[in-house]
DRENNUZA-891089 format. One record per atom (N, C-alpha, C): residue number from 1; residue in one letter; atom name; x, y, z. Coordinates in steps of 0.2 Angstrom, whole numbers, padded with zeros to 4 digits. Layout:
BEGIN
[site NUM, "A", "CA", [X, Y, Z]] ...
//
This chain:
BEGIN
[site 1, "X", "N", [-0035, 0034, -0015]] [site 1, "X", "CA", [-0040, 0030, -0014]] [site 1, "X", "C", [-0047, 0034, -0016]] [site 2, "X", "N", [-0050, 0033, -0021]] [site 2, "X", "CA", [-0055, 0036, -0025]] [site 2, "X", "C", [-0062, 0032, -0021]] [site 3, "X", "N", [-0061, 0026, -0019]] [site 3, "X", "CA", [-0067, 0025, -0015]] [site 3, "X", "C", [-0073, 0026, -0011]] [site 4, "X", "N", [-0069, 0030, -0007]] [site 4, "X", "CA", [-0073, 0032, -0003]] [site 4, "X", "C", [-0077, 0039, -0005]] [site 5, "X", "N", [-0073, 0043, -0010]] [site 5, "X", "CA", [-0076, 0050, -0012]] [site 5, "X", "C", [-0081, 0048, -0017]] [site 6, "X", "N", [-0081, 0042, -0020]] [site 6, "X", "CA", [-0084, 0040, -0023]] [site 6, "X", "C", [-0093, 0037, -0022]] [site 7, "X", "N", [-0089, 0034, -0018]] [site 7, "X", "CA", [-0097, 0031, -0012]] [site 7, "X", "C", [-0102, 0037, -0010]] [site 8, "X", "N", [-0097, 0041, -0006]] [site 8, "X", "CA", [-0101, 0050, -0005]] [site 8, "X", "C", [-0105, 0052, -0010]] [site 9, "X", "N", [-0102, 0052, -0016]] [site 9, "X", "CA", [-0105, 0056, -0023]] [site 9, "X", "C", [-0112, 0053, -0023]] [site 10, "X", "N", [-0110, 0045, -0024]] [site 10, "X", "CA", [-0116, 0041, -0026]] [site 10, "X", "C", [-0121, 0041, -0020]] [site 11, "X", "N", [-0120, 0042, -0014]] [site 11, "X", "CA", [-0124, 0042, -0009]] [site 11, "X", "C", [-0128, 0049, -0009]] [site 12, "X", "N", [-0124, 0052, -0008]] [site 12, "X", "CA", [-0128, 0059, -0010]] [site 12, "X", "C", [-0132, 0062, -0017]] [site 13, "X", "N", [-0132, 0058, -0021]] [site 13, "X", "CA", [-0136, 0059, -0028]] [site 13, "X", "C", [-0141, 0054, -0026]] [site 14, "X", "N", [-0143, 0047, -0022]] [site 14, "X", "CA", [-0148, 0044, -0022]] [site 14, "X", "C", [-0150, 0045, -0017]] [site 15, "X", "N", [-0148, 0045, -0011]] [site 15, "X", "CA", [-0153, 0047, -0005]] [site 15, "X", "C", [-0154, 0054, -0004]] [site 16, "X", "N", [-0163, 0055, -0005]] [site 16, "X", "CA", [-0166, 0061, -0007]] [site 16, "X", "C", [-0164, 0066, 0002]] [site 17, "X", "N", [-0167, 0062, 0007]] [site 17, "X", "CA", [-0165, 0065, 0015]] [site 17, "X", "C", [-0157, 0067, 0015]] [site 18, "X", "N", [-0150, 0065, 0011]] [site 18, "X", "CA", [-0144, 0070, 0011]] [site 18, "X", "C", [-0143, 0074, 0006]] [site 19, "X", "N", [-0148, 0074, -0001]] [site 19, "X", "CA", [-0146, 0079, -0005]] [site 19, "X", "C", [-0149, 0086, 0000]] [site 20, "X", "N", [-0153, 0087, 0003]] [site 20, "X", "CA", [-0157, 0090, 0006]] [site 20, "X", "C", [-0152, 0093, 0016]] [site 21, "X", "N", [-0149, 0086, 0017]] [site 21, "X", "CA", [-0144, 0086, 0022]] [site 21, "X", "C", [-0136, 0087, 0021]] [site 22, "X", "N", [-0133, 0085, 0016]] [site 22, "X", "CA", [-0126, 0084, 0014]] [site 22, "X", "C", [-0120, 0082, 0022]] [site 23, "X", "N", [-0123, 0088, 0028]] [site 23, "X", "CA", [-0118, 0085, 0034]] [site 23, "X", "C", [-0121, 0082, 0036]] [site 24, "X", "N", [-0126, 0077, 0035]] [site 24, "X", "CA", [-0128, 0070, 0038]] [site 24, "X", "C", [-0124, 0065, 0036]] [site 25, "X", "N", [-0120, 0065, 0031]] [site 25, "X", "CA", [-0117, 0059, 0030]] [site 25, "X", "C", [-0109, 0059, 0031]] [site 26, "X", "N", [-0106, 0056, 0034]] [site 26, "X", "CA", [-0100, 0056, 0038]] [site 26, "X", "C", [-0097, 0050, 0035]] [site 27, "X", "N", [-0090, 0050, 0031]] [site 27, "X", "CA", [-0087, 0043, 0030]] [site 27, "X", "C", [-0081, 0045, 0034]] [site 28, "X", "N", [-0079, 0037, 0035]] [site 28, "X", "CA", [-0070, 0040, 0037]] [site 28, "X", "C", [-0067, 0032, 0037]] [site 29, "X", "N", [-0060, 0033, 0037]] [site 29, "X", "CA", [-0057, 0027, 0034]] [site 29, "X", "C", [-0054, 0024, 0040]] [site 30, "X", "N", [-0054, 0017, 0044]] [site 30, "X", "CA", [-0052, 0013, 0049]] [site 30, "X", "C", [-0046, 0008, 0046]] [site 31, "X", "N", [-0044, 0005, 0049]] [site 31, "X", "CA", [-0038, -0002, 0048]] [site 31, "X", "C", [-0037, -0002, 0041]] [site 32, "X", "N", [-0034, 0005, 0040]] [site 32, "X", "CA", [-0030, 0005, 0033]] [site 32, "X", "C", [-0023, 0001, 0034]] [site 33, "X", "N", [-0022, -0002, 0027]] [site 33, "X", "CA", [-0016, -0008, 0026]] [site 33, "X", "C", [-0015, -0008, 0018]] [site 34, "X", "N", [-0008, -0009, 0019]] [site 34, "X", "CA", [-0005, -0007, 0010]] [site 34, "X", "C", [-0005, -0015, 0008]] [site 35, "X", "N", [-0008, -0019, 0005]] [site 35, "X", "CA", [-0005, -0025, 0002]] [site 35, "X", "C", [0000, -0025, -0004]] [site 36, "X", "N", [0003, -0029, -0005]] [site 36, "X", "CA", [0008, -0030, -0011]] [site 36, "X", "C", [0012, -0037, -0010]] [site 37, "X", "N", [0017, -0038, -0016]] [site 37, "X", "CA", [0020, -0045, -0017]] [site 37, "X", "C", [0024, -0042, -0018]] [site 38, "X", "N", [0028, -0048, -0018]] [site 38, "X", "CA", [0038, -0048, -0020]] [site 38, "X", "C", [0037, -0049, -0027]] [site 39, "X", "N", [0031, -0047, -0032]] [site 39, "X", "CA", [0033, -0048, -0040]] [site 39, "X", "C", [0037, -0041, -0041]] [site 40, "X", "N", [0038, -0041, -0047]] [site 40, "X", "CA", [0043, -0039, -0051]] [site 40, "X", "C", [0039, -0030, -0055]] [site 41, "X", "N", [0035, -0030, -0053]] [site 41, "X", "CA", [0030, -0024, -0054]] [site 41, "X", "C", [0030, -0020, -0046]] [site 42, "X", "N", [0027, -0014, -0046]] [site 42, "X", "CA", [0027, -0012, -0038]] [site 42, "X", "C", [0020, -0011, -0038]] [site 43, "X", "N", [0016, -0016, -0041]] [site 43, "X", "CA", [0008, -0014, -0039]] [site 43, "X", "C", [0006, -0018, -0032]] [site 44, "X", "N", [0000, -0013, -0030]] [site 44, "X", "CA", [-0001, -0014, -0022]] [site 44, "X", "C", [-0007, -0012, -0022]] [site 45, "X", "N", [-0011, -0013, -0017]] [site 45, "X", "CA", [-0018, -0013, -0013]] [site 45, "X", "C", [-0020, -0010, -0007]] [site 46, "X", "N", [-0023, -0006, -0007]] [site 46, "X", "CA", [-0024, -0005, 0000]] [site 46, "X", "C", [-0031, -0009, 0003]] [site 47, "X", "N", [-0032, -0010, 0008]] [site 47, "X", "CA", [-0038, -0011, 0009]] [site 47, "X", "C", [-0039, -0010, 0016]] [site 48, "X", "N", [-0045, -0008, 0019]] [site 48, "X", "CA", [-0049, -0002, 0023]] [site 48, "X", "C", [-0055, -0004, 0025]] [site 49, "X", "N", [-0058, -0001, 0031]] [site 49, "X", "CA", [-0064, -0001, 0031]] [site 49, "X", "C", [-0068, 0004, 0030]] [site 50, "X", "N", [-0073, 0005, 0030]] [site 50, "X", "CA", [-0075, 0012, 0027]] [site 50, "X", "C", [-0081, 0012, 0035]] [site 51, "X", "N", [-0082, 0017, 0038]] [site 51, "X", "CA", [-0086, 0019, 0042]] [site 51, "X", "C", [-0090, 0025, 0042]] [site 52, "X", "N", [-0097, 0022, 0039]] [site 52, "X", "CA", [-0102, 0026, 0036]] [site 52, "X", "C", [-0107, 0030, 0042]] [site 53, "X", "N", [-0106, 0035, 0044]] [site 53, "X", "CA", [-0113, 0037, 0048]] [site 53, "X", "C", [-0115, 0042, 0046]] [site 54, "X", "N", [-0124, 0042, 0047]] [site 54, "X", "CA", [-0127, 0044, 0047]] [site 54, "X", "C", [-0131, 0048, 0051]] [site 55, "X", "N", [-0131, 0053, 0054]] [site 55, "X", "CA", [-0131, 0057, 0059]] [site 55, "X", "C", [-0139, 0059, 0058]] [site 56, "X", "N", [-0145, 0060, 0064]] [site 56, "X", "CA", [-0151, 0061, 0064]] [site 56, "X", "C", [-0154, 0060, 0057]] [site 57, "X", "N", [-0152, 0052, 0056]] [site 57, "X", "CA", [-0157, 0050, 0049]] [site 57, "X", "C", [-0163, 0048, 0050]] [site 58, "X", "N", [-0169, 0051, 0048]] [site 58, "X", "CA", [-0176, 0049, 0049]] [site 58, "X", "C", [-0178, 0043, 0044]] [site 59, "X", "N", [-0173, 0044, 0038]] [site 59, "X", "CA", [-0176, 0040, 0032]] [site 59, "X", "C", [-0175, 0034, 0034]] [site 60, "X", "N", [-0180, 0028, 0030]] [site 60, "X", "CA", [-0180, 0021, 0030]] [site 60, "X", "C", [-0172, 0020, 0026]] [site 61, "X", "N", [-0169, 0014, 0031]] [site 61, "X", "CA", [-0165, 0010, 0031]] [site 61, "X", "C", [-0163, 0007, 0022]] [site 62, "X", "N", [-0168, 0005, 0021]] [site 62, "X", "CA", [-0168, 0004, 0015]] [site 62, "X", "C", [-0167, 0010, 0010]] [site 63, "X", "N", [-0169, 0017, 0011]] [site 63, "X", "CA", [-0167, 0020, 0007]] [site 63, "X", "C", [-0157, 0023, 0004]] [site 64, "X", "N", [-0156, 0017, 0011]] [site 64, "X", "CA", [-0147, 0021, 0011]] [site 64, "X", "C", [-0144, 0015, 0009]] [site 65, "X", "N", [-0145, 0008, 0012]] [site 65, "X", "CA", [-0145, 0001, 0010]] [site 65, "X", "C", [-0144, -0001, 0002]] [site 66, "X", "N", [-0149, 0001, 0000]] [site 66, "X", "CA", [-0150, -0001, -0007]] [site 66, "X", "C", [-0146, 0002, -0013]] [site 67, "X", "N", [-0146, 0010, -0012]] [site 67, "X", "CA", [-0140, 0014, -0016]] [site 67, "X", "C", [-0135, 0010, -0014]] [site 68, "X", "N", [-0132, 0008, -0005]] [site 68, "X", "CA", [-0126, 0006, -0006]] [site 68, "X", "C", [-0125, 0001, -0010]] [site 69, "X", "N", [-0129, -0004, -0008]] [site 69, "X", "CA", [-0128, -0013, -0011]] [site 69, "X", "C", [-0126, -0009, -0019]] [site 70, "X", "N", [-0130, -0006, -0025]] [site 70, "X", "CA", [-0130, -0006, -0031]] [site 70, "X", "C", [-0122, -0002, -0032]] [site 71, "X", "N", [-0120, 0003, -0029]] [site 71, "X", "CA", [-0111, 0006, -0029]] [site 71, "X", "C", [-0108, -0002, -0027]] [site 72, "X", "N", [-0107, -0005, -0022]] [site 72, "X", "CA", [-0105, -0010, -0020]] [site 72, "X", "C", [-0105, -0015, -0028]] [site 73, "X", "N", [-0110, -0018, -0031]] [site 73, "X", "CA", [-0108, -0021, -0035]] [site 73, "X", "C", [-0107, -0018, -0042]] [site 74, "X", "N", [-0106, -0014, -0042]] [site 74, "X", "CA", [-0102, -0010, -0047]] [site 74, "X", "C", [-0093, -0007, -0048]] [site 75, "X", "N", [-0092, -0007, -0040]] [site 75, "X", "CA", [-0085, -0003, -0039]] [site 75, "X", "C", [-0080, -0010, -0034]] [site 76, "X", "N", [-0087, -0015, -0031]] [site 76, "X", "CA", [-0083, -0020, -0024]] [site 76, "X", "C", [-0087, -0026, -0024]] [site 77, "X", "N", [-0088, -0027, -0030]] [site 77, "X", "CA", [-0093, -0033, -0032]] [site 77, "X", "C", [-0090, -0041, -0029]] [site 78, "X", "N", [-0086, -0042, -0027]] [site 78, "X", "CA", [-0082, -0048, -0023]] [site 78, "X", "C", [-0083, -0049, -0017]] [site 79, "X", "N", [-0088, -0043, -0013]] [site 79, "X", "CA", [-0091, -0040, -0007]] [site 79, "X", "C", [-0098, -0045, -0007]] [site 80, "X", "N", [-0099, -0045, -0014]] [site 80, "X", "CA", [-0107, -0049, -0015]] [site 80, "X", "C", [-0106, -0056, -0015]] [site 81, "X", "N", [-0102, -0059, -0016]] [site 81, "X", "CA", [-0100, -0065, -0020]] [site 81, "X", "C", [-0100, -0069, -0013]] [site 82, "X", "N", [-0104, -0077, -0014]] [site 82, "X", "CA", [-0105, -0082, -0009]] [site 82, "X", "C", [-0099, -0083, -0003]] [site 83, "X", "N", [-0098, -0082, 0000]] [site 83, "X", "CA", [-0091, -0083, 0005]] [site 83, "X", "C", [-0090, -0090, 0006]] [site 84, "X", "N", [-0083, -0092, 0006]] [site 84, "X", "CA", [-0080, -0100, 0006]] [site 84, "X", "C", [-0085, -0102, 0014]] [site 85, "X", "N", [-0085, -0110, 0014]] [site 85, "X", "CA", [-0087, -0113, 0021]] [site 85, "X", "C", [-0084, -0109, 0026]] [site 86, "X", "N", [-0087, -0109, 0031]] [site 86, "X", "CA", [-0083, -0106, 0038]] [site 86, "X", "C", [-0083, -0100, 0037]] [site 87, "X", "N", [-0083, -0097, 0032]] [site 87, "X", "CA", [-0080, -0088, 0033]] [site 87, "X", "C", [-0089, -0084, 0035]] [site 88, "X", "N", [-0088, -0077, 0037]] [site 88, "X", "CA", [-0095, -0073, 0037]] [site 88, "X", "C", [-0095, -0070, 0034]] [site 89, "X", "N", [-0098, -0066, 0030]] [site 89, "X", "CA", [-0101, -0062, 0027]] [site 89, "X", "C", [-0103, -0054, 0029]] [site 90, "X", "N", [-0101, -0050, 0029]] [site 90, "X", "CA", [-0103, -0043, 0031]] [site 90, "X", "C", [-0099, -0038, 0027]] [site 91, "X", "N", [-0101, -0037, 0019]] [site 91, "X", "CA", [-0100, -0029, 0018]] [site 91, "X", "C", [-0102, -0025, 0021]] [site 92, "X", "N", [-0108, -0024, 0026]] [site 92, "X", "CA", [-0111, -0021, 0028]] [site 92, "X", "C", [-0116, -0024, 0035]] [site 93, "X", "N", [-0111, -0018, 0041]] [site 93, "X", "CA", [-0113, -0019, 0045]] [site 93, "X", "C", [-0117, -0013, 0051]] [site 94, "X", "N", [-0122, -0013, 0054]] [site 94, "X", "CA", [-0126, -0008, 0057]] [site 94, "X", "C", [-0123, -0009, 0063]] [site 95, "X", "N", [-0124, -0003, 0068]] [site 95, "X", "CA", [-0121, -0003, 0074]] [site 95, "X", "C", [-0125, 0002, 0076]] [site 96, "X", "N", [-0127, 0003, 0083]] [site 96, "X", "CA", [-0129, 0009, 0086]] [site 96, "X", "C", [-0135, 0012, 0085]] [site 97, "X", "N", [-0140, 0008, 0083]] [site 97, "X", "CA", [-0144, 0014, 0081]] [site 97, "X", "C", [-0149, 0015, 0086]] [site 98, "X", "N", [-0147, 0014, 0092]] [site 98, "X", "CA", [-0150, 0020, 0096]] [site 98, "X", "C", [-0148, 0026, 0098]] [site 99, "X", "N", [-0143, 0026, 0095]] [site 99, "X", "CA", [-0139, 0031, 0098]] [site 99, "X", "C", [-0140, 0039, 0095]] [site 100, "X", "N", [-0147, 0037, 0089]] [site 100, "X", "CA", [-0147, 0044, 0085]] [site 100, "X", "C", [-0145, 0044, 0080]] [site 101, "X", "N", [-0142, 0039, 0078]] [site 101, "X", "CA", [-0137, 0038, 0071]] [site 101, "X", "C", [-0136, 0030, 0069]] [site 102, "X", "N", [-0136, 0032, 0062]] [site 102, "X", "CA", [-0134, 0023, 0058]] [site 102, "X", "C", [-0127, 0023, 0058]] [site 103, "X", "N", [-0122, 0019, 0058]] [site 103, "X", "CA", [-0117, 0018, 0059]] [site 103, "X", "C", [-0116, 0012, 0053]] [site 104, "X", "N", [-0112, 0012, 0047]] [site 104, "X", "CA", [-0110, 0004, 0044]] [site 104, "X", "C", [-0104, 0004, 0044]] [site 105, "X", "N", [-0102, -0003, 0043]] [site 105, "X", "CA", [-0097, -0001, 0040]] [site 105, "X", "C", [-0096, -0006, 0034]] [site 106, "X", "N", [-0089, -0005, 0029]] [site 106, "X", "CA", [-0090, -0007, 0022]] [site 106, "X", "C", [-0084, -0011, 0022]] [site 107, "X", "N", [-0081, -0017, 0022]] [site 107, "X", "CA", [-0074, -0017, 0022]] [site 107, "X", "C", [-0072, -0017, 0014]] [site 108, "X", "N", [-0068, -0013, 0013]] [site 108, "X", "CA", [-0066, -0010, 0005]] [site 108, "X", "C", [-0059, -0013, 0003]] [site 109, "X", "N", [-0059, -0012, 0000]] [site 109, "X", "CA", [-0050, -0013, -0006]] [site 109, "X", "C", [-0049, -0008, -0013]] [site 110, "X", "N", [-0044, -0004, -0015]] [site 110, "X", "CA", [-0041, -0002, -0020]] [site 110, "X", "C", [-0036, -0002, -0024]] [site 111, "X", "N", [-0035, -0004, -0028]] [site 111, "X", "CA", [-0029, -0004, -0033]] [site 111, "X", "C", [-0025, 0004, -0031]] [site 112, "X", "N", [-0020, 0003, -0027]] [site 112, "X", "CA", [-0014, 0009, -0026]] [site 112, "X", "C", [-0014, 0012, -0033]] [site 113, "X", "N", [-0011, 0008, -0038]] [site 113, "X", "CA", [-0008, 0011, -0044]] [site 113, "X", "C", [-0014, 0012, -0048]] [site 114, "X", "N", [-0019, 0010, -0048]] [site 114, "X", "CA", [-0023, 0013, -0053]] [site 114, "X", "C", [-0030, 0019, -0052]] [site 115, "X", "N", [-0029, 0018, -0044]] [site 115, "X", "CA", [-0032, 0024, -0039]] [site 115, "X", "C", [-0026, 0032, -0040]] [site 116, "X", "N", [-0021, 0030, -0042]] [site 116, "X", "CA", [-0015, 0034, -0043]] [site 116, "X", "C", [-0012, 0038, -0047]] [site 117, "X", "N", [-0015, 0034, -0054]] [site 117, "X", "CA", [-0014, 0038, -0059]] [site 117, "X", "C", [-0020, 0040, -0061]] [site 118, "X", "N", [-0026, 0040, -0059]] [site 118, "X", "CA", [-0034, 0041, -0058]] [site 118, "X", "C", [-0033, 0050, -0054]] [site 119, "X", "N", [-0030, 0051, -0051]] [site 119, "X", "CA", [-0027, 0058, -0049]] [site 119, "X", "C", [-0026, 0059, -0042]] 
//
C-alpha cells in the first residue's frame, strides 16, 4: 500500500508548518479489508481508512485541506465524484479540534497487485 506514504510525501512538500515540523504529521491505517472476486485473476483491493493527525497545528485549515483535496484527485479521484441519492459524502472528515490537534480522516482503496509490483 503505497498510499499512505505517498499522501506524507505530498503533505510534507506542500505544507510549509511540516516541512519545518515533519513529527507533526501522524498517519495510520484503521478498518483495513482485502476485497477481491471469484474471477479467474487473483487481483484484490485493499481498502482502509487513513487517520491523519496533526499534532499542535497553528496553520490555517486550509493550508492542509487543499494540498489534500489536490493528492485526492490525483491518486482517489472517485472520493470527489457526486455520491448516489441517499449515500454521504466524507473523504474527509475533522474531529477533535479542541483537543490541540486536527484529526481527518480519508477513506482510501488500492490495487493489492499493482501496489505490489510498485515495490
Amino acid at each position: 500500500m503505497n498510499k499512505p506514504e505517498s499522501l506524507r510525501a505530498h503533505l510534507m512538500s506542500t505544507v510549509a508548518e511540516l516541512q519545518h515540523n515533519p513529527d507533526r504529521l501522524l498517519i495510520f491505517i484503521d478498518n483495513g479489508k482485502v476485497r477481491c472476486t471469484a474471477a479467474k485473476s487473483l487481483s484484490f483491493e485493499y481498502s482502509f481508512d487513513l487517520q491523519i493527525i496533526l499534532t499542535d497545528f497553528t496553520g490555517h485549515p486550509d493550508s492542509v485541506i487543499l494540498p489534500m483535496l489536490g493528492w485526492i484527485s490525483v491518486n482517489q479521484s472517485e472520493l470527489l465524484e457526486k455520491p448516489r441519492q441517499g449515500q454521504e459524502w466524507h473523504p474527509v472528515r475533522s474531529r477533535d479540534p479542541r483537543q490541540g490537534q486536527s484529526r481527518l480522516q480519508l477513506d482510501a482503496a488500492a490495487d493489492g497487485a499493482s501496489d505490489r509490483r510498485q515495490g
